[in-house]
C-alpha positions as CSV (number, residue, x, y, z in Angstrom):
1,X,256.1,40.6,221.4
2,X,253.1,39.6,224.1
3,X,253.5,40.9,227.6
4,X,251.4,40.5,230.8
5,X,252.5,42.2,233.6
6,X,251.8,40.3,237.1
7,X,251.9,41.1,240.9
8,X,251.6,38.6,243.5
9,X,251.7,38.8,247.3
10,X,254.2,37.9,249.8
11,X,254.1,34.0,250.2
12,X,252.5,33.3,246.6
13,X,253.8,29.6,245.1
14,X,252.9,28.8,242.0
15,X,253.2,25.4,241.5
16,X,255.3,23.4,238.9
17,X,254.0,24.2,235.3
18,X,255.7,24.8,231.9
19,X,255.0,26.5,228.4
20,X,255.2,25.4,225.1
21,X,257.2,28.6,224.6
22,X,259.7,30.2,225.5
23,X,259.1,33.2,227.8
24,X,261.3,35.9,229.7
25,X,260.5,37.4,232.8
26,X,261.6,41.1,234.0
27,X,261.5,41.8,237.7
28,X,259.9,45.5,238.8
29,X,259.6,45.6,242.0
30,X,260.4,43.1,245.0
31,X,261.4,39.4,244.5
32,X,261.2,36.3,243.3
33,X,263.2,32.9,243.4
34,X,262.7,30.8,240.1
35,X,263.7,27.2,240.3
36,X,263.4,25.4,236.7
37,X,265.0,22.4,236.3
38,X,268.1,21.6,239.1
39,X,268.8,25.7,239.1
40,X,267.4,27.9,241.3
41,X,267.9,31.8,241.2
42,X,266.5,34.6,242.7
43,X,265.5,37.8,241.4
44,X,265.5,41.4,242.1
45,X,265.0,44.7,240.8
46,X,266.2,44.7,237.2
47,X,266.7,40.9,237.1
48,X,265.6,39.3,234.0
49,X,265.6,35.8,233.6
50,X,264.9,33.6,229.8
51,X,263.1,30.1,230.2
52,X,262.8,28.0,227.0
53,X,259.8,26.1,226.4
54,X,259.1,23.3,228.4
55,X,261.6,23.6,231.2
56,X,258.8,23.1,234.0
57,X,259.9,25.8,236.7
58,X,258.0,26.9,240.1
59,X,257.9,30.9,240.8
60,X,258.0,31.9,244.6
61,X,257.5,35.7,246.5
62,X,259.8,35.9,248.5
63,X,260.3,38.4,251.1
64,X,257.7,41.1,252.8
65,X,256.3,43.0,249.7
66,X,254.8,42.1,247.1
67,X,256.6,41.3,243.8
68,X,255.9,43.0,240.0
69,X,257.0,41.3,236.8
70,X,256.5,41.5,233.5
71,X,256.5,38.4,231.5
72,X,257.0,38.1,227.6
73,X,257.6,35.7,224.8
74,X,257.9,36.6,220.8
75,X,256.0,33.3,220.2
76,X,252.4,33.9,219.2
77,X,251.5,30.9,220.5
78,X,251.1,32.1,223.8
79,X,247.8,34.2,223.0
80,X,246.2,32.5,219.8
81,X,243.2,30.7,221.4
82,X,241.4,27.9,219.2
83,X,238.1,29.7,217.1
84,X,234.9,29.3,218.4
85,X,231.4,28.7,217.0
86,X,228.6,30.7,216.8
C-alpha cells in the first residue's frame, strides 16, 4: 500500500482534480467536506472515505484547525514515475 500523510490549514480548497486510481482517505485530526461527483460528505475524526479512479472530487478544511489525513491507494501507479536519462 502507498500512503502520504497531509495537513492543510483552515480555509484550504483544492480545486477539482481526479486520479487514475483509486485512493482512500483516513481523517486524523479536524475536518474535511469531500464533494465527488453529485455527493458531498464531510469528515471527522475516524472518517474514512474510498474514491475510485477518476471520480473528479474537490477537498475542503473546514472549520478553525487545521485538518490531518492520510491518503492511500494499493495501485502502484500512484508512485511509479517514468525513468529518466542520464
Amino acid at each position: 500500500m502507498v500512503t502520504a500523510w497531509w495537513s492543510d490549514l483552515p480555509g484550504t480548497r483544492m480545486a477539482e482534480h481526479e486520479h487514475a486510481f483509486p485512493e482512500t482517505r483516513w481523517v486524523v485530526e479536524g475536518y474535511l467536506r469531500i464533494t465527488a461527483g453529485a455527493e458531498t460528505v464531510e469528515l471527522g475524526p475516524g472518517d474514512r472515505l474510498d474514491l475510485p479512479p477518476n471520480l473528479p472530487h474537490t477537498i475542503e478544511v473546514l472549520g478553525l484547525a487545521q485538518v490531518i489525513y492520510v491518503s492511500g491507494t494499493m495501485d502502484k501507479q500512484a508512485v511509479e514515475r517514468p525513468a529518466t536519462r542520464g
